[in-house]
N, C-alpha and C positions, 0 to 999 in steps of 0.2 A: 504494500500500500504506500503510494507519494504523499505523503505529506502535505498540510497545502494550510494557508493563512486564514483564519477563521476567527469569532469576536474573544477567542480565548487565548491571543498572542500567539498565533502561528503552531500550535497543536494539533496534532490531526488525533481527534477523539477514536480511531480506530474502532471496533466490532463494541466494545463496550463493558467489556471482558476486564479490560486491564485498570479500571478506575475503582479499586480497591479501596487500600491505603495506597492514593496515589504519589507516585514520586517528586515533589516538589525540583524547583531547579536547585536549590538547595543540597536537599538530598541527592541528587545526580549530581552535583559538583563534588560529593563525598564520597562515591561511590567511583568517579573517575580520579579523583586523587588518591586511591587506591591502587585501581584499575587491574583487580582482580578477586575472584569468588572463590572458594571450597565448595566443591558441590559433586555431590554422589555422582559417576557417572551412568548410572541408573537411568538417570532424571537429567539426561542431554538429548531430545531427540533434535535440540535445534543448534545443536553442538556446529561447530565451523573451523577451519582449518586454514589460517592463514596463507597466502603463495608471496601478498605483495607487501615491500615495505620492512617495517623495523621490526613486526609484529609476524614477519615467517614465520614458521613449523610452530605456531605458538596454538593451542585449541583453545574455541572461546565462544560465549552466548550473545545469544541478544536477549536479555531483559526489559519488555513495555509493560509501563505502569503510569494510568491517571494521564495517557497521552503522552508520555515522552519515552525514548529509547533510551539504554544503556550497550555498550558493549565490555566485556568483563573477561579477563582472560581465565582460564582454568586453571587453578593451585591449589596443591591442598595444605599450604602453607598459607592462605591469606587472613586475613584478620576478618573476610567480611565469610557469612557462611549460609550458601540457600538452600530453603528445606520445603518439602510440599506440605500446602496448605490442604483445605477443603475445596476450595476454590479455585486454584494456582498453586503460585509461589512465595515465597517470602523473602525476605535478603536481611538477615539480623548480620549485628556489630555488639559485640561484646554483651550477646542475648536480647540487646534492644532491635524491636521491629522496624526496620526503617521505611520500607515500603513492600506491598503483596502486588503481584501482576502476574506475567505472563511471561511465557520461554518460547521465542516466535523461532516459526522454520524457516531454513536456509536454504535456498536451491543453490548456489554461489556466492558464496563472501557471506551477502548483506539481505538481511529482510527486502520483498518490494525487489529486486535490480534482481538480474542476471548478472554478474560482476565477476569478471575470466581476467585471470593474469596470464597473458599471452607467452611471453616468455622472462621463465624463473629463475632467468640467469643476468648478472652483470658483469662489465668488465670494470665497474667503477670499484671502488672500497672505501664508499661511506661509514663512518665509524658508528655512524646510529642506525645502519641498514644489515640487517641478518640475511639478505638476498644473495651475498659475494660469498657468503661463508657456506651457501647450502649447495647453491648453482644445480638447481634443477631441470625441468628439462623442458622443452618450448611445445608449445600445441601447435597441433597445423591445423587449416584451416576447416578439415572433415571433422576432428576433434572440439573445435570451440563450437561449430554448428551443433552439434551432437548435446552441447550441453544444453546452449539454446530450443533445440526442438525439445527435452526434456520439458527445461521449463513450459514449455507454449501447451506441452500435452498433460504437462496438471493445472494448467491453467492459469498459470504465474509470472508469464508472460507480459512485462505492460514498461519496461527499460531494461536498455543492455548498457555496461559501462565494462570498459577494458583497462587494463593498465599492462604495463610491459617495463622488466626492465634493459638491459644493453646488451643484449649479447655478443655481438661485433660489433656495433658501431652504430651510435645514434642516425645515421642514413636508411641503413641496414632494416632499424629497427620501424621506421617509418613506412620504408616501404614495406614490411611483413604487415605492421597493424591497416597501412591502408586498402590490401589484396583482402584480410577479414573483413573492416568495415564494409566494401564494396561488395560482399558474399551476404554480409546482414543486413542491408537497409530493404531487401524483400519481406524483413516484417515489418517493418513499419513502423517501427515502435522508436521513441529517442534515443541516441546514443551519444554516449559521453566517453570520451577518451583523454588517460592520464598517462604522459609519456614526458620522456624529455626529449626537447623540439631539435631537430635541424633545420637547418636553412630550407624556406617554405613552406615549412613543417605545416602552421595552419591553413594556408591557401588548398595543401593538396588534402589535407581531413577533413575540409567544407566540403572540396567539390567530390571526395570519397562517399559522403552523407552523414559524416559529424554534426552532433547537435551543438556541441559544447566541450571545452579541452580547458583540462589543469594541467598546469607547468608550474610544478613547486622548488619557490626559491629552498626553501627549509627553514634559512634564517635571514634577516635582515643587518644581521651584526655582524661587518666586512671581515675582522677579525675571528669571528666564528667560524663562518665561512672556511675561511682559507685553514682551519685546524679539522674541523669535519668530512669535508668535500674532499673524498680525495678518488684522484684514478682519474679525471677528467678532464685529458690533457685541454689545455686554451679554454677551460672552463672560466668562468669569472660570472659575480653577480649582475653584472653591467651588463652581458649577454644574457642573462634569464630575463632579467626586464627589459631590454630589446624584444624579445621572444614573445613578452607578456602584451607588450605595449603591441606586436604585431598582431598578437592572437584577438585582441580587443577590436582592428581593426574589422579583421575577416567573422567575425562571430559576434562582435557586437556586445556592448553592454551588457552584464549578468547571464554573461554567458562563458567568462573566462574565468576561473578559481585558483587558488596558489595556497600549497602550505604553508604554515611559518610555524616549527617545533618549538613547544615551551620547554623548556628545563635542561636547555645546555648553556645557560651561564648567562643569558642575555637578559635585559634591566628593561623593568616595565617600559620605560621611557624609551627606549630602543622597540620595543612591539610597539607600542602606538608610535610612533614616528613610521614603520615598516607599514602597517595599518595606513597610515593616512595616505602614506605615499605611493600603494598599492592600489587602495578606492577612487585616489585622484586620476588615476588612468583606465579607472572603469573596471577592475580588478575586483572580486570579492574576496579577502584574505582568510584563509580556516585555519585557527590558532588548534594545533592539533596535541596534548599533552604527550610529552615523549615517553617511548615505550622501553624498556631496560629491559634488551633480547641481551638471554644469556650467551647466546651466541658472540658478543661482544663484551664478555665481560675481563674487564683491566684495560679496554680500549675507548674506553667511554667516561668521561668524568659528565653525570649529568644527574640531575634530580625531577622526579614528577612532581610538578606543581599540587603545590595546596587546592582545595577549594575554595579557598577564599581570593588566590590569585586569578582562578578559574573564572571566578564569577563576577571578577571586577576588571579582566580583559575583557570579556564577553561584553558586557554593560559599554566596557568603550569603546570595543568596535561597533558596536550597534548604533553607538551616538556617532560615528565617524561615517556608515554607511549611509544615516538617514545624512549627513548634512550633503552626500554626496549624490545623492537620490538612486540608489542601489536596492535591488529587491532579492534579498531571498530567497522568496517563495516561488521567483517565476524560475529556478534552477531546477533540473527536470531528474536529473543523472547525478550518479557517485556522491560523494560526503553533503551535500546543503540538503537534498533530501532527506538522507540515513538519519544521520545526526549522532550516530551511537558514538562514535568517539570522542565529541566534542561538546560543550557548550555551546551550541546555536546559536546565534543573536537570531530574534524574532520568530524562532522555532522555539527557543527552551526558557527564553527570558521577555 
């Protein structure tokens, strides 16, 4: 189910099921400052399996409650613990009930999307990307169909969004996702693709049948950058916002999206400065909390943000989109939909 803007601050009240003890933003800024459950694997039938991003090989749910999403990695070391209710689920913290809802199914990735990581391999070695370390293996294009006709034949069918990371060569990698896209836009349905760009990267994904493409900086703090980012030879931030600022062209206002990772070292003031300078080029920014893949562990100095940082970048990028007149809700594909990872502006606050 998409999401969509409605008189209760951009909550999509879903089936009716999950408005329990529903999840305040509050409560979901607590439960992503954690950003992980214990929970019997009994009681996973909406269990999901990472391919893209910092969050690989990692298994994990999606939790709706009271209208908003959570996504939750699986540990059985976490301090938060779900247990079935009468009705659902519950998600207690140190025996207190902090919210009951629902454990929604996954056809790929994310509740709602079809959401295929193309290929599982990079040549980059980001130090907050568990993708270099696993280097799995690329789908072709009978393969990603295949997932999609699944979906369409339980009926789940209604967005596709792709992501990919490098296998040979950001060129390389364009041209594989644009032979997919042009194999899927026979359903009909939007499509959202998350890639890192080359040269005409969005010219040739519009006229492939892109709806909408994220190109995530990660950070806005030039120094961070150059300690994280690595593997990407004549990479620089100056070229991703080149890339940003093209994509805005060819796709148009809220239709371009960009990461920026909380909790490797960078000062609020630095996110809102990243934020405004992002939304001023028609850019919607997703403040995404950083994920600590064991897969990088002694290679990463980083911390997951509190909930209370959570909920007071959230708060200013929301004040930063409306002054820019940017809309959320018209986002069709991948993270502004889902929301599970994030603090939302105008979906969760």
């Amino acid at each position: 189910m998409t999401p969509s803007l409605k008189d209760d601050g951009g909550r999509d009240q879903g089936d009716g099921r999950d408005c329990m003890t529903g999840m305040s933003a509050e409560v979901k800024a607590e439960l992503l400052a954690i950003g992980s459950v214990d929970v019997d694997p009994s009681l996973l039938p909406g269990r999901s399996s990472s391919t893209a991003g910092p969050g690989t090989g990692l298994q994990s749910i999606f939790f709706r409650s009271g209208g908003r999403r959570v996504r939750l990695e699986v540990d059985a070391a976490s301090p938060l613990k779900m247990v079935r209710t009468d009705d659902g689920f519950a998600i207690l913290k140190e025996g207190r009930e902090l919210a009951r809802g629902v454990i929604e199914p996954v056809i790929a990735h994310c509740p709602g999307q079809v959401y295929i990581t193309i290929s599982e391999q990079c040549v980059c070695d980001c130090t907050f990307c568990a993708v270099p370390k696993l280097q799995g293996r690329i789908k072709t294009v009978d393969e990603v169909i295949a997932i999609v006709e699944r979906a369409r034949n339980a009926g789940q069918l209604k967005v596709i969004a792709l992501t990919s990371g490098i296998a040979k060569s950001p060129e390389d990698e364009i041209d594989r996702v644009v032979k997919v896209v042009e194999a899927l836009k026979k359903y009909n349905v939007p499509i959202g693709v998350s890639v890192y760009p080359a040269e005409n990267a969005s010219q040739r994904l519009s006229d492939a049948g892109v709806t909408e493409v994220k190109y995530n900086v990660e950070t806005m703090d030039r120094e961070i950058f150059k300690r994280v980012i690595r593997g990407r030879k004549g990479l620089s931030l100056d070229a991703m916002l080149d890339a940003l600022r093209d994509a805005v062209r060819v796709f148009g206002r809220n239709r371009v999206t960009s990461n920026i990772i909380i909790g490797l070292g960078e000062t609020d003031e630095n996110v809102r400065e990243g934020v405004d300078y992002l939304a001023r080029m028609g850019v919607i920014p997703v403040l995404r909390p950083i994920t600590l893949s064991p897969y990088r562990k002694g290679e990463l100095v980083a911390e997951r943000p509190s909930a209370e940082r959570l909920l007071r970048l959230a708060a200013m990028t929301r004040e930063i989109l409306e002054k820019y007149g940017l809309r959320v809700d018209e986002a069709e594909t991948m993270c502004l939909p889902c929301t599970g990872c994030d603090i939302t502006p105008c979906r969760d606050t």
